[in-house]
C-alpha positions as CSV (number, residue, x, y, z in Angstrom):
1,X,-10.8,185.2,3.5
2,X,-14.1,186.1,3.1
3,X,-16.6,187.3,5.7
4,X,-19.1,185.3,7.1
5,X,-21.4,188.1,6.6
6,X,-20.4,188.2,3.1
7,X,-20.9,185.0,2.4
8,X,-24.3,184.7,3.9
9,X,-25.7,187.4,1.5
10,X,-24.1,187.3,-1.3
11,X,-24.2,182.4,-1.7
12,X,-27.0,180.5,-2.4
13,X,-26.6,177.6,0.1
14,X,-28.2,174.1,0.1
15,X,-27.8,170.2,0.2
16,X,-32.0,167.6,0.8
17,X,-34.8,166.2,0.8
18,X,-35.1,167.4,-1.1
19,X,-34.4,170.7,-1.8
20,X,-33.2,176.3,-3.9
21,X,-34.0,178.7,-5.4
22,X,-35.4,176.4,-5.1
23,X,-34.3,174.1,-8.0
24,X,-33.3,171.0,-6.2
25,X,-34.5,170.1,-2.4
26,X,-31.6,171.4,-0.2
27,X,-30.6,168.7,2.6
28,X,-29.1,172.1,4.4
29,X,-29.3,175.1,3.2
30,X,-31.1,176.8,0.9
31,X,-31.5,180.3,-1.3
32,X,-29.3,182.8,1.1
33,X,-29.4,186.2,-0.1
34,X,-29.7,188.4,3.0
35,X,-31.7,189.1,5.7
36,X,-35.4,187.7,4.9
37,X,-37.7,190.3,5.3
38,X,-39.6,190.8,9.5
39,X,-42.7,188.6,9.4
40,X,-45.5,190.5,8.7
41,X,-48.8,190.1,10.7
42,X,-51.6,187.7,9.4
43,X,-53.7,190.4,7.2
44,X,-57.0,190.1,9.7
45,X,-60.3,189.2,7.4
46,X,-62.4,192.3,6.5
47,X,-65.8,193.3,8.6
48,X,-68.7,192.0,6.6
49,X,-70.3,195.0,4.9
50,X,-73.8,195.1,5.1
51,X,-75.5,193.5,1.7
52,X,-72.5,192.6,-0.1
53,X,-71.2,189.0,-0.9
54,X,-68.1,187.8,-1.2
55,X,-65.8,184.6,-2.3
56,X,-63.8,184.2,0.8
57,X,-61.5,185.6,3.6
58,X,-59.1,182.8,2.8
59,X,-56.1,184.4,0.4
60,X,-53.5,182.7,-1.7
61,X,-49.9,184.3,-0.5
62,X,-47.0,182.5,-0.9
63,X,-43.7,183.6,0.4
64,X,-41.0,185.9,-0.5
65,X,-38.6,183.1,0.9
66,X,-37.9,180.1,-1.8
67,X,-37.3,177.8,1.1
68,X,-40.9,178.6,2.5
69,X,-42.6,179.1,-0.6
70,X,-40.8,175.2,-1.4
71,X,-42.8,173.6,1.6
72,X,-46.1,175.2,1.3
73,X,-46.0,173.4,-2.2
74,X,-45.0,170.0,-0.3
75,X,-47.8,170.4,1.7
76,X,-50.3,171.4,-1.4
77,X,-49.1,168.5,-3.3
78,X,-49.5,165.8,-0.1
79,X,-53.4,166.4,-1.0
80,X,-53.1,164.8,-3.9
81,X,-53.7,161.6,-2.0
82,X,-55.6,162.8,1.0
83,X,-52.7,164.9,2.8
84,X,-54.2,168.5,3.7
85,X,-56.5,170.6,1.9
86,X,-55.5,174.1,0.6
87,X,-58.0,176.0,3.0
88,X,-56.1,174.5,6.3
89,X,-52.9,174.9,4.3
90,X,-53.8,178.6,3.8
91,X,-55.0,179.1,7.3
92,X,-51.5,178.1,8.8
93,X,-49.9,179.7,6.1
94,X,-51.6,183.2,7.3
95,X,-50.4,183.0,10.9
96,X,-46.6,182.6,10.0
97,X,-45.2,185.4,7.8
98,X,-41.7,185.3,6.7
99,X,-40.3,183.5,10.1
100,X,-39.9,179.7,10.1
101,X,-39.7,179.5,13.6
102,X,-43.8,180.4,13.3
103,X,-44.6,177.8,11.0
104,X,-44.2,174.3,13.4
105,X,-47.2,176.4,15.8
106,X,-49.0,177.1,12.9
107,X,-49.5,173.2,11.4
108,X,-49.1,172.0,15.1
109,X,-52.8,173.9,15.0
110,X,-54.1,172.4,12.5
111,X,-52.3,168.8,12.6
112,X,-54.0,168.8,16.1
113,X,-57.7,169.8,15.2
114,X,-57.1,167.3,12.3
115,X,-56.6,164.5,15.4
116,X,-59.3,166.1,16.7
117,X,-61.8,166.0,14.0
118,X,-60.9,161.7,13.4
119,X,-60.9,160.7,16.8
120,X,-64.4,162.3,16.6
121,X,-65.7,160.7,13.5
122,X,-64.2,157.5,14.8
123,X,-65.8,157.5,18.0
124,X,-69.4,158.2,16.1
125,X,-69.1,155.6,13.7
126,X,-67.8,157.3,10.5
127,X,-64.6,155.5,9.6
128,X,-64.2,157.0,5.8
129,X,-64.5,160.6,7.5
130,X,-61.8,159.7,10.5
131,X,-59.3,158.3,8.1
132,X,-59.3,161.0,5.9
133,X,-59.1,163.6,9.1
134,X,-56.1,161.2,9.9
135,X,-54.1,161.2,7.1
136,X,-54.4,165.4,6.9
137,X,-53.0,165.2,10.3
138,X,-49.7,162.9,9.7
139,X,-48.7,165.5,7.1
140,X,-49.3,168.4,8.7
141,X,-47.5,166.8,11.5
142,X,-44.6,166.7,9.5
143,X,-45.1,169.9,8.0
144,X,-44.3,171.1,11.8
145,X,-41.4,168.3,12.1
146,X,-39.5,170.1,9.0
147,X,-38.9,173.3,10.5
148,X,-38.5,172.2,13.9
149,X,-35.2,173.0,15.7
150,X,-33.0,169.5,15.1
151,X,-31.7,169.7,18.3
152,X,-34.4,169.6,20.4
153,X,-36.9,166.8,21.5
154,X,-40.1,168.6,20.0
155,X,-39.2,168.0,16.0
156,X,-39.1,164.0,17.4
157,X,-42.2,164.4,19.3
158,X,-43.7,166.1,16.0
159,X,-42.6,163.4,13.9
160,X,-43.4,160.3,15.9
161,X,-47.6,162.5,16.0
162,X,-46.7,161.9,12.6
163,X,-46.1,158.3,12.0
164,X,-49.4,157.9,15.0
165,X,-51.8,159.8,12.7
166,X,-50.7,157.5,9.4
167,X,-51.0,154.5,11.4
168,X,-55.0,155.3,12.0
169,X,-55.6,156.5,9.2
170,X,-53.6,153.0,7.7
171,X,-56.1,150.9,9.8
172,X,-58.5,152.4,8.1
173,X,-57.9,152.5,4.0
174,X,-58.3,149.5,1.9
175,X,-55.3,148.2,1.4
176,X,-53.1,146.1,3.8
177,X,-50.1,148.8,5.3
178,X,-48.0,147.0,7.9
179,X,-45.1,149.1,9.8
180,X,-42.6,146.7,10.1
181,X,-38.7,146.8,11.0
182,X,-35.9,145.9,9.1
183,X,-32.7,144.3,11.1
184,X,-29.9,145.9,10.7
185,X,-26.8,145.2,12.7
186,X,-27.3,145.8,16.1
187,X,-30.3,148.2,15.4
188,X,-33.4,148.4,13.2
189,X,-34.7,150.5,10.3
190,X,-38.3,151.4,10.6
191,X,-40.4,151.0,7.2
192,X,-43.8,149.6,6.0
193,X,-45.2,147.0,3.5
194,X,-48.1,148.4,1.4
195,X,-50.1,145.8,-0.4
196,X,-53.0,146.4,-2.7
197,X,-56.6,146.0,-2.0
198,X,-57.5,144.7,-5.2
199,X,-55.5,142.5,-7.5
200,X,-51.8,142.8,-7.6
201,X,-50.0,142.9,-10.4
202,X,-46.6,141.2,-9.4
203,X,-44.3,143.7,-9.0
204,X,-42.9,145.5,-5.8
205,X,-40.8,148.3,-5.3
206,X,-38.7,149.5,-3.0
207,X,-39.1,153.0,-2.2
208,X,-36.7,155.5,-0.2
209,X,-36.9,159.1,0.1
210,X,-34.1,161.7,0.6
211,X,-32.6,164.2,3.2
212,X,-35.9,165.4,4.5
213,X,-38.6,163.5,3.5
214,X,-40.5,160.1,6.2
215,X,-41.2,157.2,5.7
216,X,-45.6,158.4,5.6
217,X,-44.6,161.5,3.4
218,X,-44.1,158.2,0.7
219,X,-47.5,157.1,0.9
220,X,-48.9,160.3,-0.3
221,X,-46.3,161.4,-3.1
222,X,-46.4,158.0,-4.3
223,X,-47.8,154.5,-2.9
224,X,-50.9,155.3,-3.0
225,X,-50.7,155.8,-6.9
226,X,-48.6,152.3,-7.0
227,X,-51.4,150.4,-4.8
228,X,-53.9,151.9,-6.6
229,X,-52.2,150.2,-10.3
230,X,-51.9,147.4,-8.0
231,X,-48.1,147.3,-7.0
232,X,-46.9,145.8,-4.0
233,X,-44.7,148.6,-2.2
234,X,-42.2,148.5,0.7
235,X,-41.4,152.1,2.5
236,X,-37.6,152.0,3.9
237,X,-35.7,154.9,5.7
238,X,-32.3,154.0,6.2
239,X,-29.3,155.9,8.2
240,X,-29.5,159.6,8.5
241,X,-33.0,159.9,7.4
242,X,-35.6,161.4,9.3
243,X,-37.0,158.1,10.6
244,X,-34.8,156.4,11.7
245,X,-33.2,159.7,13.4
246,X,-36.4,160.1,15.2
247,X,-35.5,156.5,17.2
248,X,-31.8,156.4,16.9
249,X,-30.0,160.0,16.7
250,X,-26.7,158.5,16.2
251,X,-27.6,156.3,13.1
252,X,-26.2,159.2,10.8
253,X,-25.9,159.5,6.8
254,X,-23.2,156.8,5.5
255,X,-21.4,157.2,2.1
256,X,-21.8,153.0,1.5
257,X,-25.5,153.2,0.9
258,X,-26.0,149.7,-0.5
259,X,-25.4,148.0,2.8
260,X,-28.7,149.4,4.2
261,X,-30.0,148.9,1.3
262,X,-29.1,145.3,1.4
263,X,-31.0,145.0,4.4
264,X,-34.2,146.6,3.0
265,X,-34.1,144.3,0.4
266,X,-33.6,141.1,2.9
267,X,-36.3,142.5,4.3
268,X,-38.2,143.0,1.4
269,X,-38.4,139.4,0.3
270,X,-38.8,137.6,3.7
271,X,-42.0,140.2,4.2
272,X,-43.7,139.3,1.1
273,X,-44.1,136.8,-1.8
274,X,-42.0,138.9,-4.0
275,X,-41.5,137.7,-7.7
276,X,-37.4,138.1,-8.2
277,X,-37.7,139.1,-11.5
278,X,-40.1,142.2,-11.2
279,X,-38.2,144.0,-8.2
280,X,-37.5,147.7,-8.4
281,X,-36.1,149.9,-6.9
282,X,-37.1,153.8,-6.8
283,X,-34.9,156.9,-4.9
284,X,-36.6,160.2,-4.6
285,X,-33.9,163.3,-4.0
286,X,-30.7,162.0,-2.1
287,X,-32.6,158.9,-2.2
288,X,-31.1,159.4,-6.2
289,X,-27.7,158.5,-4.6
290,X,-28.5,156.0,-2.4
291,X,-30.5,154.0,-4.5
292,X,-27.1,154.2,-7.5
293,X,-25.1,152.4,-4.8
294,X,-27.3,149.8,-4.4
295,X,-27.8,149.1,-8.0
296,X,-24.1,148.9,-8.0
297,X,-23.8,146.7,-5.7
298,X,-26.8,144.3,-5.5
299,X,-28.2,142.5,-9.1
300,X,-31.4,141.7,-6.9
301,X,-32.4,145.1,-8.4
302,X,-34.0,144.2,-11.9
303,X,-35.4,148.0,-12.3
304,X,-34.5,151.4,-11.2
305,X,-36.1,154.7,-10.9
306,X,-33.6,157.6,-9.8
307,X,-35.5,161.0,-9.1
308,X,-33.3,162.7,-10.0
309,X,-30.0,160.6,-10.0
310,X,-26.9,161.9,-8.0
311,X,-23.7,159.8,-8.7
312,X,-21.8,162.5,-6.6
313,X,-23.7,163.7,-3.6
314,X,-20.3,165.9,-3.2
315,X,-20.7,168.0,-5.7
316,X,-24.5,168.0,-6.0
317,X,-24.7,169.5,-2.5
318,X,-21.4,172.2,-3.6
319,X,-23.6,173.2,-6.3
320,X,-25.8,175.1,-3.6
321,X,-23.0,176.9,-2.7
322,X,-21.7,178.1,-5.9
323,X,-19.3,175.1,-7.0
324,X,-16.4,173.9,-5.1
325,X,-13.9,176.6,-4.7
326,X,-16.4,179.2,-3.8
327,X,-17.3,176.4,-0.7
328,X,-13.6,176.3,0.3
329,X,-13.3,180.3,0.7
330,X,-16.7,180.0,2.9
331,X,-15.3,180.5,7.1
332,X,-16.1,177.6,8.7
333,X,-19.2,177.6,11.5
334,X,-19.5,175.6,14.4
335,X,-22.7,173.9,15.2
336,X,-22.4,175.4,18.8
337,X,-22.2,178.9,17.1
338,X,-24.9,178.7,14.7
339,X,-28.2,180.3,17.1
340,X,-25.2,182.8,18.2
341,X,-25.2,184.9,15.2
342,X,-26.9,187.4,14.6
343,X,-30.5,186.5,12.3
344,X,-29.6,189.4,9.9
345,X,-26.5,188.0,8.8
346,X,-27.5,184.3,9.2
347,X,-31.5,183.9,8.1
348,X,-33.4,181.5,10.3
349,X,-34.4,179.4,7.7
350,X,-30.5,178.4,6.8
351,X,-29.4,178.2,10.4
352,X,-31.8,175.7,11.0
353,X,-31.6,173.4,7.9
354,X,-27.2,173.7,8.7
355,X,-28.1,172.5,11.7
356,X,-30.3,169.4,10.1
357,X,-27.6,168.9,8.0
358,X,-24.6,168.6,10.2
359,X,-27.1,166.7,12.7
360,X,-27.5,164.0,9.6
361,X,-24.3,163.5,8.9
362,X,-22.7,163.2,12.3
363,X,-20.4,166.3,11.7
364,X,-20.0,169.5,14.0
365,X,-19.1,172.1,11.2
366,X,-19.5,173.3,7.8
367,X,-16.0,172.5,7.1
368,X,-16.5,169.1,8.7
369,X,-19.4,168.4,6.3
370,X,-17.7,169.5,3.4
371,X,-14.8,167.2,4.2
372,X,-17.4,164.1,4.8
373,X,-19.1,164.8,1.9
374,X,-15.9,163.3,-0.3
375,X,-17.3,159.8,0.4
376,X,-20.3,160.2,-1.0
377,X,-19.6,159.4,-4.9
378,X,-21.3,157.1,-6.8
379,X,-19.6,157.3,-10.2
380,X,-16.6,154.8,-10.3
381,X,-19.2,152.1,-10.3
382,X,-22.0,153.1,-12.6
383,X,-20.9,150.9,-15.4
384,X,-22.0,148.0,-12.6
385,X,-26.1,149.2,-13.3
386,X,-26.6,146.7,-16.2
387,X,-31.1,146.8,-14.9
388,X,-32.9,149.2,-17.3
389,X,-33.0,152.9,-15.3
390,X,-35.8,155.4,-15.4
391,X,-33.8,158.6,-15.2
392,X,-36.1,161.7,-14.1
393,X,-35.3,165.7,-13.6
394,X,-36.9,169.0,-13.5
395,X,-35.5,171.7,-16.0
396,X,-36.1,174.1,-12.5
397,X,-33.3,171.9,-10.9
398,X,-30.7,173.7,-11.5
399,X,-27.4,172.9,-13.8
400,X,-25.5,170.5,-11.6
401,X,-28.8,168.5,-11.1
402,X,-29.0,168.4,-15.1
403,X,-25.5,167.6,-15.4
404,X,-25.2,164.5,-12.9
405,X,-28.4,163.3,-14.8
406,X,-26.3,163.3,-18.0
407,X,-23.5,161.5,-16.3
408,X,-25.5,158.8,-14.9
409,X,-27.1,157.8,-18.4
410,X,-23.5,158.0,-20.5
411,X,-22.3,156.0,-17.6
412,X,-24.7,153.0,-16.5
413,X,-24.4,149.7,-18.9
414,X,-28.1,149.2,-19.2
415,X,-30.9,150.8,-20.9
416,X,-32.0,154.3,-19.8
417,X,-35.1,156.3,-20.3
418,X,-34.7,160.1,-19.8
419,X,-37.7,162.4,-18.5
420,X,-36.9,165.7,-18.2
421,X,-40.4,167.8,-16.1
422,X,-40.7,170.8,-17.6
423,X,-42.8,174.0,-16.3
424,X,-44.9,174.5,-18.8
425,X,-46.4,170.5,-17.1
426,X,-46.5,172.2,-14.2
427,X,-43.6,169.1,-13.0
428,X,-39.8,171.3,-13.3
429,X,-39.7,171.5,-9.3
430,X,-37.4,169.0,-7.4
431,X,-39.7,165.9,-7.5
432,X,-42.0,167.2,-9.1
433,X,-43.8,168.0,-6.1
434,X,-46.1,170.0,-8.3
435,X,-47.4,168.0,-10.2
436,X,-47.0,164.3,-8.8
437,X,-50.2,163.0,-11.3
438,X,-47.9,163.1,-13.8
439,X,-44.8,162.0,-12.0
440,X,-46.1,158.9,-10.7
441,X,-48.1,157.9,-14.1
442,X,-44.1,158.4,-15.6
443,X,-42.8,156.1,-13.2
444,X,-45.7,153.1,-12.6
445,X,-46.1,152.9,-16.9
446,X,-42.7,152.8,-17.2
447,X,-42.1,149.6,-14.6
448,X,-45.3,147.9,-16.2
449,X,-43.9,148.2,-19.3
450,X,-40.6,147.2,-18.2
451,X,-41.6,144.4,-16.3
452,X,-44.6,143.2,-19.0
């Protein structure tokens, strides 16, 4: 059997939202290859010398840890639609170092003077300048939710500053955003329906995220680019997602995806004047796998967009651990034990996304995720998808990822159109977080066209 010391520095570990080396978004773990290196402190700006000038204190660092170095890009690429700006990006980014447990102070800082700055504005009259302060906030509130401990009230309190900051900032822009919850057995999901200010064009989509990603985190990497082509778009987070944990803990990750998604699409058409034969549907990281059952399962769904698609979340989360027998020799580790061992044989960054991934799916162990994880495969049904498929993926995503995309086009009935990211577009990360311009013009010309 191997040691667990062994296996810490020697696997690369991973399942999300997301996300890896980082070539796909790990929903657990991510790059483990020892100890990370101690934090270092902030470099301190230099004293002015007298009759010199200069550019700026402000540096560009990223991080030696892939997992780190993955979120700071998350946060860069939010701006595209008004969700941080690289010099309050940078200036958190200087006071954390190497250690995650630094970086929720570090955006809680600037999330707060963010809330600051609208309530400000607001209060003086300026509306345009306290919406934008707004919407900097909500994602630099999440930011701090990420890398919050998962077991403790303050990632929750994080995240529901979060969803408060998007909701001023939503009063605010042009178009009509309504939060709005989704029945759902005895419970609710939370979501919103995004409307266009100027003329629509007829189509909505249906939009869920991942592992890791909210329910505002979707405005910014991409409803704002559908409202602004005029699409009509409707937010869900379902079970085991990060909002809908943030109100019921025990609503965990369920292998049978399209019965939520059922639901979202009930709600979906009783919230809006939806036109049945130009509804899509579009799943960003896990949201790949969720959104293949529901095609399966529900011809409601006339398009679909998988970014990238997952038929088996099973082995697309084993991939992060070197394939399937090298996760069967890993020792097995408790959820009790995790914050017991040691940091230089377990980083911090993997103990704490184990812990969001066991947390998600309603298991207590490695093992006991592994095991849970059978149920989540998608590919005895793909010859049900007979709606013409967008198929996206990053050639930085790793083999597996490239592989279940290959799977899912020889094995869907309808259409397909492949888009493979590549680096040299400045697009091969997992959802092509670095360069969602492109991204999103892929996906909203492809469902015009489609739906033409």
């Amino acid at each position: 059997m191997i040691s667990r010391r062994a296996v810490v520095q020697t696997a690369t570990i991973g399942t999300s939202g997301l996300i890896a080396g980082r070539s796909v978004v790990p929903s657990a773990f991510s790059q483990v290859g020892g100890t990370p290196a101690a934090a270092p402190e902030a470099s301190p700006a230099a004293s002015p010398v007298a009759d010199t000038v200069d550019r700026s204190a402000t540096r560009i660092t990223g991080f030696k840890n892939p997992e780190l170095d993955f979120q700071i890009m998350r946060s860069l690429g939010a701006g595209i639609s008004g969700g941080g700006t690289p010099g309050e990006i940078f200036a958190a980014r200087a006071s954390i170092g190497e250690d995650p447990y630094a970086w929720p102070p570090a955006f809680d800082q600037i999330a707060t003077s963010a809330d600051a700055e609208a309530a400000k504005a607001l209060e003086s009259g300026f509306p345009v300048s306290a919406r934008e302060a707004s919407l900097r906030a909500s994602m630099y509130w999440r930011a701090s939710e990420y890398f919050s401990d998962p077991l403790q009230e303050e990632g929750v309190t994080r995240g529901q500053a979060s969803r408060a900051s998007f909701l001023r900032a939503a009063a605010l822009l042009p178009h009509a955003i309504e939060s709005i919850e989704i029945p759902f057995g005895d419970t609710s999901l939370p979501g919103y329906v995004m409307q266009p200010a100027g003329e629509a064009n007829g189509i909505t989509l249906l939009v869920l995220t991942g592992f890791d990603g909210t329910g505002e985190e979707l405005y910014f990497e991409t409803a704002a680019a559908g409202l602004e082509r005029g699409f009509t778009i409707v937010i869900a987070q379902g079970p085991g997602q990060v909002g809908a944990m943030r109100d019921n803990p025990n609503l965990v990750f369920r292998p049978d995806y399209e019965v939520p998604i059922a639901a979202m699409i009930d709600a979906a058409f009783a919230q809006v004047d939806v036109d049945p034969a130009r509804f899509g549907v579009y799943g960003i990281s896990l949201g790949g796998y969720f959104t293949i059952r529901g095609a399966e399962h529900d011809d409601r769904i006339k398009a679909l967009v998988v970014n990238s698609p997952i038929p088996n979340l099973r082995r697309y989360q084993l991939g992060f651990l070197g394939g399937e027998q090298a996760a069967l020799q890993i020792p097995d580790i408790s959820l009790d034990e995790i914050d017991e061992i040691p940091d230089d044989e377990f980083p911090r960054t993997q103990k704490l996304l184990l812990k969001a991934s066991l947390r998600r799916f309603g298991v207590d162990s490695l093992h006991g995720w592994i095991t849970k994880l059978e149920a989540f495969d998608a590919t005895p049904d793909l010859g049900n998808i007979a709606c013409p498929s967008l198929a996206m993926v990053g050639t930085g995503e790793g083999k597996e990822a490239r592989d279940q995309f290959d799977e899912f086009v020889s094995g869907v009935a309808g259409p397909v159109t492949q888009r493979i990211f590549t680096q040299a577009e400045g697009a091969d990360m997992h959802c092509q977080l670095g360069n969602l311009s492109l991204s999103n013009s892929v996906i909203y010309d492809w469902l015009q066209a489609t739906f033409r």
